[in-house]
C-alpha positions as CSV (number, residue, x, y, z in Angstrom):
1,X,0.0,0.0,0.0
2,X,2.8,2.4,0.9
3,X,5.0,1.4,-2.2
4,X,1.5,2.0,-4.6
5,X,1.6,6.3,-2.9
6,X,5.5,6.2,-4.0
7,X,4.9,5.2,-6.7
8,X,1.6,7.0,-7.9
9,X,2.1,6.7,-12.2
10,X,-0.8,9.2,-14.3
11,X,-2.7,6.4,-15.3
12,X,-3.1,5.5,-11.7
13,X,-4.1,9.2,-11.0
14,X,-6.4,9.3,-13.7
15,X,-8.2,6.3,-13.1
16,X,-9.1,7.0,-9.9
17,X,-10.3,10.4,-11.1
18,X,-12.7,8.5,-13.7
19,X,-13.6,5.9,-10.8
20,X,-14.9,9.0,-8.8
21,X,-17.3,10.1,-11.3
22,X,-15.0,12.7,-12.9
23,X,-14.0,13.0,-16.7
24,X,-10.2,14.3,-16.9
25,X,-8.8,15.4,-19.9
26,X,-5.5,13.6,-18.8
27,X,-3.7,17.0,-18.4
28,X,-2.8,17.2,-14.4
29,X,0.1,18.6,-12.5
30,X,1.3,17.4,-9.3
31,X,1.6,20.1,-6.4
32,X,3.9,20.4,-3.8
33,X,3.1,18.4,-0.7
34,X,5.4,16.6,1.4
35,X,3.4,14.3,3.4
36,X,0.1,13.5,0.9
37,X,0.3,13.5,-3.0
38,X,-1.9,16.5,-4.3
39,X,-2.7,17.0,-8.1
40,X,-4.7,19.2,-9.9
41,X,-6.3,17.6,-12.7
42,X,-8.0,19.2,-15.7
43,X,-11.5,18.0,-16.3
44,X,-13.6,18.1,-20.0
45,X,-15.1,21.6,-20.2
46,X,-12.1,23.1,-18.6
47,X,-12.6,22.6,-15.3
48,X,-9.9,21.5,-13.0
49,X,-10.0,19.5,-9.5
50,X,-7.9,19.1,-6.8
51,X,-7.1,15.3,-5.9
52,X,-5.6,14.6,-2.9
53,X,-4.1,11.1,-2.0
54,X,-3.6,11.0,1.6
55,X,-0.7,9.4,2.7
56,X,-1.3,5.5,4.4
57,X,-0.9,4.6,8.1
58,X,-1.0,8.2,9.2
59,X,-4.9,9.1,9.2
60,X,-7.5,6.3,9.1
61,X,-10.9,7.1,6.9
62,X,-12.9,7.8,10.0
63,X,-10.4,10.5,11.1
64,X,-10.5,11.8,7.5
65,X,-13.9,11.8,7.2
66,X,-13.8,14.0,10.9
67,X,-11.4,16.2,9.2
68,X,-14.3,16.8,6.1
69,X,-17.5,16.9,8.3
70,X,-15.9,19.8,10.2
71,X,-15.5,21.3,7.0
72,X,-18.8,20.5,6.2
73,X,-19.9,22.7,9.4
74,X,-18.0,25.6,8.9
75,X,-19.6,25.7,5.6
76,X,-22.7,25.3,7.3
77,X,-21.8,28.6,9.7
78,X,-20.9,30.2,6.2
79,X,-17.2,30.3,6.9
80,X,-15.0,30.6,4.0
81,X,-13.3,27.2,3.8
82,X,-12.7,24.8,0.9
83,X,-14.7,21.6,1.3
84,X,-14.6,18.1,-0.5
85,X,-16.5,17.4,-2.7
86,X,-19.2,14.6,-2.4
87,X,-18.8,11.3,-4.4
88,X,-20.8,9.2,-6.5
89,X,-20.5,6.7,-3.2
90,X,-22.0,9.2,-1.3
91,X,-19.2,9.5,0.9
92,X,-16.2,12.4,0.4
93,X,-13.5,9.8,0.3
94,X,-12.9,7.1,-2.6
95,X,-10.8,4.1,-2.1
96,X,-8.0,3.8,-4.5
97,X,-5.5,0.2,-3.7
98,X,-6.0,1.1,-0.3
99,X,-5.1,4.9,-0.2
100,X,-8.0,6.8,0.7
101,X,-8.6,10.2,-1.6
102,X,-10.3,13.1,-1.9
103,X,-11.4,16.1,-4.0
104,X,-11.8,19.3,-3.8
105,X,-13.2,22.2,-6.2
106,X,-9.9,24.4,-7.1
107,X,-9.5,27.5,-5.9
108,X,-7.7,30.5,-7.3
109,X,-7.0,33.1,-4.4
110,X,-3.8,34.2,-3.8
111,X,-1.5,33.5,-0.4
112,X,-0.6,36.8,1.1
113,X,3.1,37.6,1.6
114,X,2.8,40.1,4.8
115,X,-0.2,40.6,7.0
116,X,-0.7,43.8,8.0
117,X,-2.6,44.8,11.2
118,X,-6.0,44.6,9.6
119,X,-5.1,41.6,8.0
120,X,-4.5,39.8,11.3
121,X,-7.7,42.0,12.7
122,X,-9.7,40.3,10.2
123,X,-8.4,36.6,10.8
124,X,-8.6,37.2,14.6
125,X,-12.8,37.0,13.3
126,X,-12.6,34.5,11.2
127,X,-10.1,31.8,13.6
128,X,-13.3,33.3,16.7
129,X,-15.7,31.7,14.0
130,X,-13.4,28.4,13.4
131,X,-13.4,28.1,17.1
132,X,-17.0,28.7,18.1
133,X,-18.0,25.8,15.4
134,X,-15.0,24.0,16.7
135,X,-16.0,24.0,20.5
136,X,-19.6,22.4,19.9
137,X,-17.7,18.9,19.8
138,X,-14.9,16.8,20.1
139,X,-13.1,14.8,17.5
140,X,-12.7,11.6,19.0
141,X,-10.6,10.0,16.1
142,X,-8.1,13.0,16.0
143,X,-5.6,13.5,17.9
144,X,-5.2,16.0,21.2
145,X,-2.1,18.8,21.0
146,X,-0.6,17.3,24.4
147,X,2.5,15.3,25.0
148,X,0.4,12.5,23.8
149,X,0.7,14.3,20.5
150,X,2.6,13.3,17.5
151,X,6.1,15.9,18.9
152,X,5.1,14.3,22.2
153,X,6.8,11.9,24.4
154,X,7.0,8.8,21.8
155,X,8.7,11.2,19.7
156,X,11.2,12.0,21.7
157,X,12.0,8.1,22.6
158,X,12.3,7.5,18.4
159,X,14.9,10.7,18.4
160,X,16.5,8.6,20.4
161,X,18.6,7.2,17.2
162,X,19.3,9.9,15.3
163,X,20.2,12.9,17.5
164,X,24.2,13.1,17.4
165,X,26.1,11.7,20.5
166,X,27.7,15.2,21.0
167,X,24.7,16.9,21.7
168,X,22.2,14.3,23.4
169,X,23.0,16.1,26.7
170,X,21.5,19.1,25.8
171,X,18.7,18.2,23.5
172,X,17.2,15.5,25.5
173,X,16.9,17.9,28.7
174,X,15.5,20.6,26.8
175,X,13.0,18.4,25.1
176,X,11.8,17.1,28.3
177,X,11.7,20.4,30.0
178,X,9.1,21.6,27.3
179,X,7.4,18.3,27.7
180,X,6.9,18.6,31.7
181,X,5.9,22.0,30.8
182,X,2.8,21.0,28.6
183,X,2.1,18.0,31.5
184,X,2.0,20.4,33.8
185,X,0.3,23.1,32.5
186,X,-2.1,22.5,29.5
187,X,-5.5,21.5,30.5
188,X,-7.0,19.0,27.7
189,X,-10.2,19.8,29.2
190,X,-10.2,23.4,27.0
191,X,-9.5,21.7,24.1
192,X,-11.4,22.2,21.0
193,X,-11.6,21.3,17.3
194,X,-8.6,23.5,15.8
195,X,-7.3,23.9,12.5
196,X,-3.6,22.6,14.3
197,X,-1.4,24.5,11.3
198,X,-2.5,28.1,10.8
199,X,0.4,29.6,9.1
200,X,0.0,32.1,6.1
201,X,0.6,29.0,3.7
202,X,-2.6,27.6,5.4
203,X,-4.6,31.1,4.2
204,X,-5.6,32.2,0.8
205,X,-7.3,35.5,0.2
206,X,-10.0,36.6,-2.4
207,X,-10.5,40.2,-2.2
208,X,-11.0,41.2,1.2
209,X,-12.0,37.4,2.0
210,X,-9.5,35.1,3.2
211,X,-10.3,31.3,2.8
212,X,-8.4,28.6,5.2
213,X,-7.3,25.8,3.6
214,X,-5.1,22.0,4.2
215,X,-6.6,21.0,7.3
216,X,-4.3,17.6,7.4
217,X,-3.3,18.4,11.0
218,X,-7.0,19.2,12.5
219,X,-7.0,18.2,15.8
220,X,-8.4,18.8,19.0
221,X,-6.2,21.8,21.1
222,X,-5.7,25.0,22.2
223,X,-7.2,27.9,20.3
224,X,-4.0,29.7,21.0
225,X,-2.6,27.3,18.5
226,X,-4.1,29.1,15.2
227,X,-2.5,32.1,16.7
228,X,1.3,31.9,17.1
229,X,2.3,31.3,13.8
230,X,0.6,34.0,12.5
231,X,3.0,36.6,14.2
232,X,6.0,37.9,12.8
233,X,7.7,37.8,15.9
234,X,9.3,41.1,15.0
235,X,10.1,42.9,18.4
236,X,8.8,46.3,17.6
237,X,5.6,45.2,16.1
238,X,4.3,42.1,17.9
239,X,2.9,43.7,20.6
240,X,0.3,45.0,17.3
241,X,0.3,42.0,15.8
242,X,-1.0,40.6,19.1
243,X,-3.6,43.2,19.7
244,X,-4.9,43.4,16.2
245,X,-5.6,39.8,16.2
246,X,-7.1,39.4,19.7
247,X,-9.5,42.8,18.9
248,X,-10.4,40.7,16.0
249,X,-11.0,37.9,17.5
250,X,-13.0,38.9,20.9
251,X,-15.7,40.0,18.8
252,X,-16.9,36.8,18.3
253,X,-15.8,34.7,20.9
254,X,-13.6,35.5,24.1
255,X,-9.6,34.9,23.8
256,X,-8.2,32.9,26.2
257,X,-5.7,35.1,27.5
258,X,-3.9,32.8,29.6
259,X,-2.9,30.0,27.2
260,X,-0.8,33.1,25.9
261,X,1.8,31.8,28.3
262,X,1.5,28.4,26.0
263,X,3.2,29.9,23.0
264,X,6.5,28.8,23.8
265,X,6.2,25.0,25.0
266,X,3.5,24.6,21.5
267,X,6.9,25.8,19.6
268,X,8.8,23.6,21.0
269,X,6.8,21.0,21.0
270,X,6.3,21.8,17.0
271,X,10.0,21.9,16.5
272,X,10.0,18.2,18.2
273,X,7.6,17.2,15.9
274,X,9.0,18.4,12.7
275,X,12.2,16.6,13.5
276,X,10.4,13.2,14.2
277,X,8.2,13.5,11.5
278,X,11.1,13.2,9.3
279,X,13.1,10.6,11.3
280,X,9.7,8.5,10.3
281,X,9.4,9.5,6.9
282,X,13.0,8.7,6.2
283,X,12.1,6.0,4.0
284,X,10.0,7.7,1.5
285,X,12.3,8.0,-1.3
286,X,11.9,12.2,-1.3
287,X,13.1,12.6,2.5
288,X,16.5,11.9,2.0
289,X,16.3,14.7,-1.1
290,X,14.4,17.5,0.8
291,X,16.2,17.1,3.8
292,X,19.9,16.1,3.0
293,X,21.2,17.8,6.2
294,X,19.0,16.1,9.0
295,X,21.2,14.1,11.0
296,X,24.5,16.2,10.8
297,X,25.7,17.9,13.7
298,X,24.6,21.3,12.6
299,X,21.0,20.7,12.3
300,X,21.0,19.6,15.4
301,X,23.0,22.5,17.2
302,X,20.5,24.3,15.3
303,X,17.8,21.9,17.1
304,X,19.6,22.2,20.8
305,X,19.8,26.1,20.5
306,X,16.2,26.8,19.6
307,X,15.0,24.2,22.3
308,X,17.3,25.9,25.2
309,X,16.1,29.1,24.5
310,X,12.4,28.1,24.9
311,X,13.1,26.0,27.7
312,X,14.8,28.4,29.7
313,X,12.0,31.0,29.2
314,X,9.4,28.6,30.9
């Protein structure tokens, strides 16, 4: 199953599309993902599709299918979102040798390259709306943004292996300090339905609209979490960038000030994760490519400084 996603060939990608209900020219053009395999596909009439084949063994078709019926609801709530598209089986997802795929309408807004203060004013409102549909209910096939988390504890143990001998002194205490932190801090009983990777890449905007999109890491966590990354953590304006978005975002739901004080342990814990979910993707043939310096010793003195810093700030 895992060799057939390696080794997706057009007349695999195509057939599926046909198998779905769709009618593709045969023109597509693969887009850049690392962890699924995302095309978009040029249907007769001139209409194009986005197909994404999600990768196997990380999400199974009921967490998926989570993933599209809170979609479904933001919709629902009339929040700008993209949303799959429903099948011929009745179902969003299509079977294709055991990968599970979807497909979504394409859409042509544009990713914005700085957010200024009204920017992040206005996406304080939308992430409010996100977060009101996403407290109504838990997602109990997702996972929870704790140390249980993928960056979490496990993690840590299967770094065990490739962190360089010189340096496990530092990185390993770090790591853990961040992890106690999250232990002993975060309360999983706040948790909601998040989008889990709010970045700008994660945000497209059409006019004075901006539509969220790639909700592969939905999960249930902190709202704070669709916040940080959103910051340009330049010292003489992110005390604004802060501010605009909370202004935004308290008029539709309160902010929860004190997860504020989260920020730090969610980096580290995403720095963790990003290392880990490479150690296990090592064997996809495109790992070694993209990331041709994990495992030397600078990448991880790059690692141990960033994870000191945070740690000592707890």
């Amino acid at each position: 199953m895992i060799s057939s996603f390696f080794n997706l060939d057009p007349e695999s990608v195509l057939k599926t599309c046909e198998n779905a209900g769709f009618q593709p020219t045969g023109l597509f053009t693969q887009l850049n993902s690392y962890e699924n395999r995302v095309f978009d596909i040029q249907l007769e009439g001139s209409e194009n599709i986005i197909a994404k084949f999600y990768r196997p063994e990380r999400w199974t078709p009921n967490a998926i299918l989570e993933e599209h019926h809170f979609l479904k609801e933001l919709n629902e709530a009339e929040i700008p979102s993209l949303n799959p598209i429903k099948l011929q089986n009745n179902s969003t997802l299509i079977d294709s040798n055991g990968i599970s795929v979807a497909f979504f309408p394409k859409f042509r807004g544009r990713m914005p390259q700085e957010l200024s203060l009204g920017d992040l004013n206005r996406i304080g409102q939308l992430f409010a709306r996100v977060h009101n549909v996403g407290a109504k209910s838990k997602a109990p096939n997702r996972p929870y943004m704790d140390t249980s988390y993928y960056g979490g504890w496990a993690t840590l143990t299967n770094l065990e292996n490739w962190v360089v001998p010189e340096l496990k002194s530092r990185y390993f205490p770090a790591a853990e300090d961040i992890l106690n932190f999250i232990d002993d801090r975060f309360d999983p009983s706040e948790f909601i339905r998040i989008h889990g990777d709010a970045h700008k890449g994660n945000i497209l905007q059409m006019q004075e609209s901006y539509f969220l999109v790639d909700f592969d890491d939905f999960c249930n966590g902190p709202a704070v979490q669709d916040f940080w990354m959103l910051l340009s953590y330049n010292e003489e304006t992110l005390t604004d960038e802060k501010d605009a978005f909370i202004e935004g975002y308290q008029m539709f739901r309160e902010f929860p000030f004190h997860q504020l004080d989260w920020i730090e342990a969610l980096r580290g814990l995403r720095i963790i994760m990003y290392a880990g979910w490479i150690a296990k993707r090592w064997d996809d043939p495109s790992f070694p490519k993209l990331f041709p310096d994990f495992g030397n010793f600078s990448y991880w003195a790059e690692e141990v400084e960033a994870l000191e810093k945070i740690a000592w700030s707890l």
